[in-house]
N, C-alpha and C positions, 0 to 999 in steps of 0.2 A: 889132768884136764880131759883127755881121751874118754878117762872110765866115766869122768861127771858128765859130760858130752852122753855116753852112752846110755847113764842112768836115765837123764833127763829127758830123752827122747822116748821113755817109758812115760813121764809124765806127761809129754805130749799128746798120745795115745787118748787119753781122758778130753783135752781141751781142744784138740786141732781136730778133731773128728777123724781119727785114727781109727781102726779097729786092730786092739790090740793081740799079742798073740795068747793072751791069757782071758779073751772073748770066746767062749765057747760057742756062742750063735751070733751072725752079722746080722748089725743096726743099719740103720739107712733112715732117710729125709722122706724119700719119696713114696711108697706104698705102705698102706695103712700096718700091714703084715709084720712090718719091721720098722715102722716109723715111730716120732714119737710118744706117741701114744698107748705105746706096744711094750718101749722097753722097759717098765717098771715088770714087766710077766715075762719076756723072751730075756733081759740081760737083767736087769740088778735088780731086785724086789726091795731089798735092804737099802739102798740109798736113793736111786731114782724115783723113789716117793716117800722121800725122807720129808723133815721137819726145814729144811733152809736149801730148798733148792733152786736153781737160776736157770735161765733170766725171768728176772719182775718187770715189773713196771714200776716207773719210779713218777711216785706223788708229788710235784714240786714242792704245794704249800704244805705238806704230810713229813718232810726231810727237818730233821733236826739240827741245827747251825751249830757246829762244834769248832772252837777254837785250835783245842788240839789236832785238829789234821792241818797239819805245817804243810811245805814246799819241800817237793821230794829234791834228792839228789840223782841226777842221770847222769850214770858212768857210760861215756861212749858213744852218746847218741849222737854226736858232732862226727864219729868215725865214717866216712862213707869207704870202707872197706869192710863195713862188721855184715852189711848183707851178702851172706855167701851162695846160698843155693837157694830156687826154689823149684815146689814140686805138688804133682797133682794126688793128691792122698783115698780120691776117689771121694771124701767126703768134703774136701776143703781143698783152697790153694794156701801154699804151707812157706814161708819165708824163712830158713836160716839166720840165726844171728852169733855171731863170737863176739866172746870180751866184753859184754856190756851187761852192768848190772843197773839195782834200783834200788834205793835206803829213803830215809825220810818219808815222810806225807804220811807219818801214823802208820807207818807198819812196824813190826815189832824188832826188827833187825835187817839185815841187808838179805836182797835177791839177786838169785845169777838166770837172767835172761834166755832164754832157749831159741825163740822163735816167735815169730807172729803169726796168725793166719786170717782168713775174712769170711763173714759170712754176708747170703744175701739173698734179694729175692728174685722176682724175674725180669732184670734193667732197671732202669731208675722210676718205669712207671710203677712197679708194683715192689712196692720196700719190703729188705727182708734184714733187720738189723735185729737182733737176738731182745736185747733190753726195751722197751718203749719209755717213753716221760710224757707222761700225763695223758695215756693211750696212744701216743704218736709214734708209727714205724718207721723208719728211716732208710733211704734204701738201702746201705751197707754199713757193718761192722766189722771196725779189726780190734782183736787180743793181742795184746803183747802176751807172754808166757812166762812165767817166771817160778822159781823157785828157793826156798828158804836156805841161806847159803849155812847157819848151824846144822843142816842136814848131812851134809859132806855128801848129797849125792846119794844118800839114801830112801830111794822111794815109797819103803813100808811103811819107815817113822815121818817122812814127807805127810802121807796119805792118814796121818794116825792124827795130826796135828791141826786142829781148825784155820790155824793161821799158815800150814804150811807150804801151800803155793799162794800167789798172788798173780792177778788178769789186771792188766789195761786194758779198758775198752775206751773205744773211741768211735763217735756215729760219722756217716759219711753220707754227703749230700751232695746236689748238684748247685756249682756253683756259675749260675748264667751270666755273669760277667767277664768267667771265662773261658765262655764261647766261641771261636769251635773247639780252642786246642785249654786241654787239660793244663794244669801245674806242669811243668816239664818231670819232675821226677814221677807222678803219677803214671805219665804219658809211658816212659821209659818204664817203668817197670809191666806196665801194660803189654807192653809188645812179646816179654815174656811168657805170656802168656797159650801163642800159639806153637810153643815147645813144649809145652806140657798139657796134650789136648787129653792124651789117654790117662787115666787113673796108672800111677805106677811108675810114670816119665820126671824124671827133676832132668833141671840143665841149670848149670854152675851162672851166677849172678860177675857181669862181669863190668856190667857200670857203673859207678861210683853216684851210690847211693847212700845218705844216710836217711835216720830215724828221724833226725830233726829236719830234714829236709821233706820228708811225708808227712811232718806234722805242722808244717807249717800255718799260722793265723791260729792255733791254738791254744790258749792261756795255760798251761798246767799246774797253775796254783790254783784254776776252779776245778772241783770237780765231787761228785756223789761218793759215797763208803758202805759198803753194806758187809756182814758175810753171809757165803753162797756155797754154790755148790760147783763141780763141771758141769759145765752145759753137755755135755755127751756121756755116753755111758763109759765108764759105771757111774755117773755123775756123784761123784765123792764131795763130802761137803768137806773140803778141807782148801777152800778157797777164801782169800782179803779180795772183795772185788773193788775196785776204785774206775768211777764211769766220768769221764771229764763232760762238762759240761757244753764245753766249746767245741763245734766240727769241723771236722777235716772238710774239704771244699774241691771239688774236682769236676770233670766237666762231663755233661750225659754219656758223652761216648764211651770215655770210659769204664764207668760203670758198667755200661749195654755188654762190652765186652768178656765181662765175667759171666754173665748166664749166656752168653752167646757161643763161647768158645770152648771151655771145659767141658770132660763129660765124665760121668760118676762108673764109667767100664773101658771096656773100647769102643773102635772108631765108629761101631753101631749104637753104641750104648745112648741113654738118654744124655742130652746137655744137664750142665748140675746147678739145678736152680733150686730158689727157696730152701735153703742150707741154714734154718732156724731151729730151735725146739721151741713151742708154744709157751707164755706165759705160764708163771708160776707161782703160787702164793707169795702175798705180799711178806714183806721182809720190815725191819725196822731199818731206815735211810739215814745217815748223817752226812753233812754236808759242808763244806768251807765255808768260811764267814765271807759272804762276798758285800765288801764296801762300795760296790758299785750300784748295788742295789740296794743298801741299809737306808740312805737318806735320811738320816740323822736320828731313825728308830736307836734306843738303850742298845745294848751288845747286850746277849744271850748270856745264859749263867754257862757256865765252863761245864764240859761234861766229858769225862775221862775216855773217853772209846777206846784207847789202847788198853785201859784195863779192864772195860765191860768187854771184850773182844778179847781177851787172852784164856 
C-alpha cells in the first residue's frame, strides 16, 4: 500500500498542480513567462498542445445522452477518517485521501483514489473553476484524483493508457441561503487553511470529515464524460474526465478564504489566485440520460462510450 501510495503521488504531480521532480523548468498560474500559455514551449510541446487536452467548455445542448454511463460505485466516501492531510503545493490546496476508491459510471474497471485538490479564481466574485458549461465560470473546482487499479501502481503504463487515470470534477458556488455560515464540513476544513499559508506547509486533517459529507445536495448519477487530458503540465492525455452536473453549494466566505490566505511561496510571496489553465479545444461530451429533463422526449439510441473510449 506504501509503494502504491508513493507511485501515486507521482501522478498527482500532473493533476494537483505539482511541479514534478522530473519538471525540468517551473510552471506557474501567474506570470505570462511560465503561465499557461507558455508551457506547451517551457514544459511539454508533446502533450500540452496535444489533440484532447482540458479543461473545455462543455456544450449543454452539444453533449451526447448516453445510456451506458451507469451509477458509479464509491468505496469509502461515508469514511470520515479517509481525509488525512492537507497541504499547500504552491500551486493548489491538496487534500489526502486513504482507502477509497471508484468503479462504475462507464469507467473501464476500478480506481484507487489519491487525493483531491481545488482550483479557483480571485473569491467568489471573480470565478476561477477550470471546466465552464455553456461559457459559465464558476467560482471553484475540486478533482477528486484517481487511478487505474490494473496498473498495480505503475505510473509509465498509468500514463501510456488513455483511460488510465480518471478526475472528478465538481463546480462550486456560492450558496446565499447559507448565509453567513458555510455547510459545517466546508466551514471546518476552511480553517485549515491558515496552517498552510506558505507553499510546502501540510498539517495532518484531524476532523472527521468525509467526501460525502463535501458533497453534499449533489446528484452523482448526473453528470458530463469526456476524455482529456492533465490540466497541468506535462498535461498527459491519459485522462476519464467525469464533470457532474450538480454543485457543491457553500457560502462566499468561504470561498473568499482561498485567494485570501494561501500563497504560491513564502510569507512575501503573492496570494494564490486564479489557479485555472484557459479553455481548450472542444472535445466530444457524453452525458447521463437525465429523466428529469426528458419529459416524455423517445430515449436516445444507445451509444457504446466504453468501447468508443477504450
Amino acid at each position: 500500500m506504501d509503494l502504491l501510495i508513493s507511485v501515486l503521488a507521482l501522478v498527482v504531480c500532473g493533476l494537483a498542480g505539482l511541479t514534478c521532480a522530473s519538471d525540468s523548468i517551473a510552471w506557474c498560474y501567474h506570470d505570462p513567462s511560465c503561465g499557461p500559455d507558455a508551457w506547451p514551449t517551457i514544459v511539454s510541446p508533446q502533450f500540452c498542445c496535444g489533440s484532447r487536452q482540458s479543461p473545455i467548455n462543455i456544450v449543454t445542448d452539444a453533449a451526447t445522452e448516453d445510456s451506458s454511463l451507469t451509477s458509479f460505485s464509491f468505496s469509502n466516501f461515508h469514511d470520515n477518517s479517509a481525509l488525512t492531510k492537507i497541504s499547500n503545493t504552491g500551486h493548489a490546496v491538496k487534500v489526502a485521501l486513504e482507502n477509497v476508491a471508484v468503479s462504475g459510471g462507464g469507467l473501464s474497471g476500478g480506481y484507487q483514489a489519491l487525493q483531491f485538490h481545488l482550483h479557483w479564481g480571485n473569491g467568489a466574485a471573480v470565478p476561477g473553476s477550470e471546466h465552464t458549461v455553456d461559457g459559465r465560470r464558476y467560482p471553484m473546482e475540486m478533482h477528486i484524483v484517481t487511478m487505474k487499479e490494473s496498473h498495480h501502481g505503475d505510473l509509465e503504463q498509468a500514463l501510456k493508457d488513455p483511460q488510465g487515470l480518471a478526475a472528478l470534477g465538481f463546480f462550486i458556488e456560492v450558496d446565499d441561503d447559507s448565509l453567513p455560515a458555510a455547510p459545517g464540513c466546508w466551514s471546518t476544513l476552511a480553517t485549515y487553511l491558515k496552517r498552510i499559508t506558505n507553499e510546502g506547509v501540510s498539517a495532518d486533517i484531524t476532523a472527521k470529515i468525509s467526501l460525502d459529507d463535501l458533497l453534499v445536495g449533489v446528484d452523482l448519477t448526473r453528470y458530463y464524460r469526456y476524455m482529456g487530458s492533465l490540466t497541468t503540465p506535462a498535461c498527459d492525455e491519459a485522462v476519464v474526465w467525469t464533470v457532474f452536473k450538480d454543485t457543491i453549494k457553500v457560502s462566499k466566505d468561504v470561498i473568499d478564504l482561498f485567494s485570501t490566505t494561501v500563497r504560491i511561496g513564502g510569507a512575501s510571496s503573492l496570494l494564490m489566485t486564479d489557479t485555472y489553465r484557459n479553455i481548450q479545444p472542444d472535445q466530444r461530451v457524453y452525458s447521463t440520460v437525465d429523466a428529469r429533463l426528458r419529459q416524455g422526449r423517445p430515449a436516445p439510441p444507445e451509444t457504446a462510450v466504453a468501447s468508443t473510449l477504450a
